[in-house]
C-alpha positions as CSV (number, residue, x, y, z in Angstrom):
1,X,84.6,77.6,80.6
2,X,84.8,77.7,84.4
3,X,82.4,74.8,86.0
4,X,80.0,77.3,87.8
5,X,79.7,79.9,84.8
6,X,77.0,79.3,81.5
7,X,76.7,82.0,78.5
8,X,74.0,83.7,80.0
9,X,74.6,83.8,83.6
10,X,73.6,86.8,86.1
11,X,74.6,87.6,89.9
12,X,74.0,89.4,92.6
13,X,76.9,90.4,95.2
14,X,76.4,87.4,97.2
15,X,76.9,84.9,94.6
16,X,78.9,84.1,91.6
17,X,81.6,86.8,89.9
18,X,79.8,89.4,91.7
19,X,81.2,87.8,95.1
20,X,84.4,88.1,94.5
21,X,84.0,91.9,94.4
22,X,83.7,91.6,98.3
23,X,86.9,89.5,98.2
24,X,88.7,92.3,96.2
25,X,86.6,95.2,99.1
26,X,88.0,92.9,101.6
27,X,91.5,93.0,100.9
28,X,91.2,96.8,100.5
29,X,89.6,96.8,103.9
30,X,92.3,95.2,105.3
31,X,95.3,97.0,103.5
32,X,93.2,100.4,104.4
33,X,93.8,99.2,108.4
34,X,97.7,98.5,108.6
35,X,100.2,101.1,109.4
36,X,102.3,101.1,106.7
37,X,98.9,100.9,103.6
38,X,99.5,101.4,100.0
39,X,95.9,103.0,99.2
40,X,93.2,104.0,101.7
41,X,89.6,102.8,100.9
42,X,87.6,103.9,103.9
43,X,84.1,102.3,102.3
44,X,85.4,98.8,101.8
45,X,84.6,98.1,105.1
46,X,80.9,99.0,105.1
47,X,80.5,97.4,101.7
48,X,81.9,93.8,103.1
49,X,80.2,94.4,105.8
50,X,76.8,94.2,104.3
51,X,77.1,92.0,101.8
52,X,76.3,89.2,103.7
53,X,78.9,86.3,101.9
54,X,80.1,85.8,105.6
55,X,83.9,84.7,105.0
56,X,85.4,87.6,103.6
57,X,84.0,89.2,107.0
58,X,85.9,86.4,109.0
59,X,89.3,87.4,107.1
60,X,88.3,91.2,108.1
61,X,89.4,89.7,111.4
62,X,92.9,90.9,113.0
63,X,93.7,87.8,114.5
64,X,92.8,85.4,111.5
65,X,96.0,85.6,110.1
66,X,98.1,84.8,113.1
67,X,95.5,81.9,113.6
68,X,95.7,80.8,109.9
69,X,99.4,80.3,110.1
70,X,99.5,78.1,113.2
71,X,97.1,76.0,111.5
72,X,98.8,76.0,108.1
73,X,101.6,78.3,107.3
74,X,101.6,78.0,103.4
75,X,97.5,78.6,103.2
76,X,98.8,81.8,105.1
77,X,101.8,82.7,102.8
78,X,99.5,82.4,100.1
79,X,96.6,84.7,102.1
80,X,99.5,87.0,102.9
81,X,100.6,87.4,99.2
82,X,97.3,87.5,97.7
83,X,96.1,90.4,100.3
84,X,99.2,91.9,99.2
85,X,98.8,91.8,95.6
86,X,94.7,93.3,95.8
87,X,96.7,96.4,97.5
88,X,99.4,96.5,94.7
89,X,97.0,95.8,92.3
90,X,94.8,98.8,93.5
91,X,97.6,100.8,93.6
92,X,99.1,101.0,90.6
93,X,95.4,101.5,89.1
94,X,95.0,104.5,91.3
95,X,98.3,105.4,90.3
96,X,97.3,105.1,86.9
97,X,94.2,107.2,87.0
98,X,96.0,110.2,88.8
99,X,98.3,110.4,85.4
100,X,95.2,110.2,83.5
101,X,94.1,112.8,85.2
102,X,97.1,115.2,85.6
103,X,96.9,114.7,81.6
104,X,93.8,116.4,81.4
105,X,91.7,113.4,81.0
106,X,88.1,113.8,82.1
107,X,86.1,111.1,81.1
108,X,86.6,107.6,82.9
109,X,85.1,104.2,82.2
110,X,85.4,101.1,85.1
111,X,84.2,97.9,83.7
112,X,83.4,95.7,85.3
113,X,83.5,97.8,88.5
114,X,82.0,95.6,91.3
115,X,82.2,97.5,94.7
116,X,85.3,99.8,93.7
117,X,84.5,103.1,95.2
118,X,87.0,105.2,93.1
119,X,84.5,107.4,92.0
120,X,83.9,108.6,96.0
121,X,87.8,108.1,97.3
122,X,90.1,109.6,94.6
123,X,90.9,112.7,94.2
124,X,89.1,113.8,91.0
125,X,89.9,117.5,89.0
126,X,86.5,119.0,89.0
127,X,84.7,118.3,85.3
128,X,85.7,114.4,85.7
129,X,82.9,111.9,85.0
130,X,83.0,108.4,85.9
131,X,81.3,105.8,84.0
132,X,80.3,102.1,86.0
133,X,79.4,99.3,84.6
134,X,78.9,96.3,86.3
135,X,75.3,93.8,86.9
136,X,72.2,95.3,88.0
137,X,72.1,93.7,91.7
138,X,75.9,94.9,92.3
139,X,75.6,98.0,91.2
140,X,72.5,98.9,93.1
141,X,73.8,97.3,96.5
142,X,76.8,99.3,96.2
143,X,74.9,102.5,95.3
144,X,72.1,102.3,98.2
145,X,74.9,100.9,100.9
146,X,77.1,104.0,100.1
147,X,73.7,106.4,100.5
148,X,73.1,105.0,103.7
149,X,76.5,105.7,105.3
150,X,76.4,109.5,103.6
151,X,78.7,108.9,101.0
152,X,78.8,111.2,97.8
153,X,80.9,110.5,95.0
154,X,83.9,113.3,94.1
155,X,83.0,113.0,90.3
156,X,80.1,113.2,88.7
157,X,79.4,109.2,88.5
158,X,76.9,107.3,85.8
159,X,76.5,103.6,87.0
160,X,75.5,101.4,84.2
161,X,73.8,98.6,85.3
162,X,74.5,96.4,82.2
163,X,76.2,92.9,81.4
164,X,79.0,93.8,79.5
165,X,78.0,90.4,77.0
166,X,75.1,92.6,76.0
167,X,75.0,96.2,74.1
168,X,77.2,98.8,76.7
169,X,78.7,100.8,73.8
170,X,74.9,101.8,72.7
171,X,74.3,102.0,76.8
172,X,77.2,104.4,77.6
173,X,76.7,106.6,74.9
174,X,72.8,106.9,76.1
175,X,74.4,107.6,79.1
176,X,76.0,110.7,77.8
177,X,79.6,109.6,77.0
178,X,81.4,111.1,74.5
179,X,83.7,109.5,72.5
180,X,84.7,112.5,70.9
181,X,86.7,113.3,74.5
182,X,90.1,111.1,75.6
183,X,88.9,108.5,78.4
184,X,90.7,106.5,80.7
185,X,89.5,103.1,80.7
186,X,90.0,100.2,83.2
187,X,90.1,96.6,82.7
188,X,91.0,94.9,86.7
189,X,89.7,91.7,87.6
190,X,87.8,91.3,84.7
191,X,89.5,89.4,82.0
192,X,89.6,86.2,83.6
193,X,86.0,86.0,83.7
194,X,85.4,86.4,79.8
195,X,86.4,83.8,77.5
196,X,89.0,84.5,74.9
197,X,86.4,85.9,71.9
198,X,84.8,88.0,74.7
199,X,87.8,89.4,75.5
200,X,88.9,90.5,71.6
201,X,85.1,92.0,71.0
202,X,86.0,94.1,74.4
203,X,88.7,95.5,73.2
204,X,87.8,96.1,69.8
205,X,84.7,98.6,71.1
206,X,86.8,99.8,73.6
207,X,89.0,101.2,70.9
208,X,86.3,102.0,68.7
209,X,85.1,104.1,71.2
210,X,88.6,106.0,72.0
211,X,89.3,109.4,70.7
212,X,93.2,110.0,70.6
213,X,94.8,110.7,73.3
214,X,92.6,107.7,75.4
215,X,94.3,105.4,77.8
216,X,93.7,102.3,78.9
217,X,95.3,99.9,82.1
218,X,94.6,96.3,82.2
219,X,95.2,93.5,84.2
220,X,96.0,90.3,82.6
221,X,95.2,86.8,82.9
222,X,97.5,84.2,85.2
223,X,97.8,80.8,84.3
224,X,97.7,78.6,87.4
225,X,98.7,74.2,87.7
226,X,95.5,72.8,87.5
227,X,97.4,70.2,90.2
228,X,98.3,72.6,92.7
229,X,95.1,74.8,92.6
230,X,93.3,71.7,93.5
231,X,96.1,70.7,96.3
232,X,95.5,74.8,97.6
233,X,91.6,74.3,97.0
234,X,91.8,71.2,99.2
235,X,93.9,72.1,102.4
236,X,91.8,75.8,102.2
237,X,88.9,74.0,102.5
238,X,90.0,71.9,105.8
239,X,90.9,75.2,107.4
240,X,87.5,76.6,106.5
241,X,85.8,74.1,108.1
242,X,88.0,74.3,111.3
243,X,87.5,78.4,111.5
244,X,84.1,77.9,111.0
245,X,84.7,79.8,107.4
246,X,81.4,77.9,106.2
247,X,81.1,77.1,102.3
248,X,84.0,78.9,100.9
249,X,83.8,79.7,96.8
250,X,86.1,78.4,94.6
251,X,86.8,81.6,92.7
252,X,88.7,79.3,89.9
253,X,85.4,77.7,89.2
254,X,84.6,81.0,87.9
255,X,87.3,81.5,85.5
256,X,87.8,80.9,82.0
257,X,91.2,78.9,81.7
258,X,91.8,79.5,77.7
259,X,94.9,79.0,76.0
260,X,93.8,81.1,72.5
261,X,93.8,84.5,74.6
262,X,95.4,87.0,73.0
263,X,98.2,88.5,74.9
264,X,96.8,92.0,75.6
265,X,100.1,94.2,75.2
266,X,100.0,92.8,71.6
267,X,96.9,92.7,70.7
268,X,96.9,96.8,71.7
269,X,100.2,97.1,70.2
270,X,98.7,95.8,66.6
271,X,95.2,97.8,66.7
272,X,96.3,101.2,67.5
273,X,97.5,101.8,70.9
274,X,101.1,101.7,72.5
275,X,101.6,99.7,75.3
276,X,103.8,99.3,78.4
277,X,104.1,96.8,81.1
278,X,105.2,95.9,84.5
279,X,104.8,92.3,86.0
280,X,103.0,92.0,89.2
281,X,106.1,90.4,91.0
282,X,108.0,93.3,89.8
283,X,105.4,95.9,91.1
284,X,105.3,93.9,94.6
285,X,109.1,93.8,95.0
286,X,109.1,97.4,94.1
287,X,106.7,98.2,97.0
288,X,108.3,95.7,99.8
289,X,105.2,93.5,99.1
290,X,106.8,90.6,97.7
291,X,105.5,87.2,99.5
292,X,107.2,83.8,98.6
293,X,104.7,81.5,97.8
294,X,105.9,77.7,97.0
295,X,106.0,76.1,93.8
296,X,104.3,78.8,91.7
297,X,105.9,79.8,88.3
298,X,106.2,83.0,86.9
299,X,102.7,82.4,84.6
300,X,100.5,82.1,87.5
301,X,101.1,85.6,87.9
302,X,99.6,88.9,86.0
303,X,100.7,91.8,84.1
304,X,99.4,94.9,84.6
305,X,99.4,96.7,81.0
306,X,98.8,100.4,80.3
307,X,98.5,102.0,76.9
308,X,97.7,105.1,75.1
309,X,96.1,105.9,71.5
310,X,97.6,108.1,69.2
């Protein structure tokens, strides 16, 4: 279990897990600004902007990067590549959904959804509903920051505010889902916060849930040197305190390092879906996103995993 997490632990979007759902808004932010962006997620912005956890707003800056890399250039290699990776990441999800939806899937579910705004930026066929679930606090900041700035979703959208370690299947039903209907589920940026049982009961009402023809996209789990996260950890928090960064999060202490996970792909493969996948590296070579980042092996990085049920 990660060092700051306990079995029964809430947060709002200021603290904890729910924090690094502004990290993910401000990379989106960021990608959403540059010329040449993958996606285009014009509420990030306001949703970092209020959230009031102070140094994601001090990355939003367009000269901390040039800055960063005087100061330490592999900090900002590794900045670089993970600002690219939130953009690929996001990409290939949005991607995802668009097949979904060109498929003639109408029913979507986002666990774990923090402050993504798909429901309001993507392109939805008319008759698509979009299902939220994420912690109380979260889900009502991003809901009244959105109202205030005007902003209506393009589905019709159900926010559940429920911990997904609790009863959702009985709370999305209630909410009107119907899982009679094919859905399109999404799993990003949420396994490495459940430990490995957590992560097999997901799955297993996730697919008790899916009519045929459902779909599902996930991003796995990295495995990161517990030696060089510390060395990063260390040398991040010197620059923090030099830009005036303030108390930065370890986002590891979050985590749940477990080495009994399942390996997703399989575990679909064996309980009626059928999988494909793509590696992250691959997907950030394919888009001109690759970053080099020293002495990292291939495990510290993700797979992004979609599958269907027959």
């Amino acid at each position: 279990m990660g060092s700051e997490r306990s079995d029964d632990d809430t947060w709002d979007i200021a603290s904890s897990v729910g924090a690094t759902a502004v990290m993910v808004a401000a990379a989106r932010a960021g990608e959403t600004e540059r010329d040449d962006a993958l996606i285009r997620d014009p509420f990030a912005k306001i949703l970092v902007a209020g959230a009031g956890t102070g140094v994601w707003e001090t990355i939003l800056d367009a000269d901390f990067n040039n800055r960063m890399a005087g100061a330490d250039p592999e900090v900002a290699a590794v900045l670089e590549h993970m600002g690219n990776y939130q953009a690929v990441r996001t990409h290939f999800f949005d991607a995802y959904f668009a097949d979904a939806a060109a498929a003639g899937v109408r029913q979507v579910v986002i666990l774990a959804s923090g402050l993504d705004s798909r429901a309001y930026r993507l392109d939805w066929p008319a008759g698509t509903t979009v299902f939220e679930i994420d912690q109380p606090k979260v889900l009502e900041y991003k809901d009244q920051t959105l109202k205030a700035h005007g902003a209506s979703p393009v589905a019709t959208l159900h926010q559940l505010p429920i911990d997904l370690r609790n009863d959702w299947p009985k709370a999305l039903r209630d909410a009107g889902f119907d899982d009679s209907a094919p859905t399109a589920w999404l799993a990003e940026g949420l396994l490495m916060y459940l430990p490995a049982d957590a992560q097999d009961r997901l799955f297993e009402n996730i697919t008790a849930l899916s009519a045929p023809g459902s779909r599902i996209s996930v991003e796995t789990v990295g495995e990161h040197a517990a030696e060089r996260r510390q060395r990063m950890r260390d040398r991040f928090d010197k620059l923090a305190g030099q830009f005036g960064m303030g108390q930065v999060m370890n986002v590891q202490d979050l985590m749940y390092e477990d080495p009994d996970r399942a390996d997703v792909a399989e575990w679909l493969d064996a309980h009626g879906w059928s999988s494909t996948s793509v590696t992250s590296q691959d997907e950030m070579r394919r888009l001109n996103r690759w970053v080099q980042v020293d002495n990292t092996d291939d495990k510290a990085f993700s797979t992004f995993v979609t599958a269907r049920k027959g």
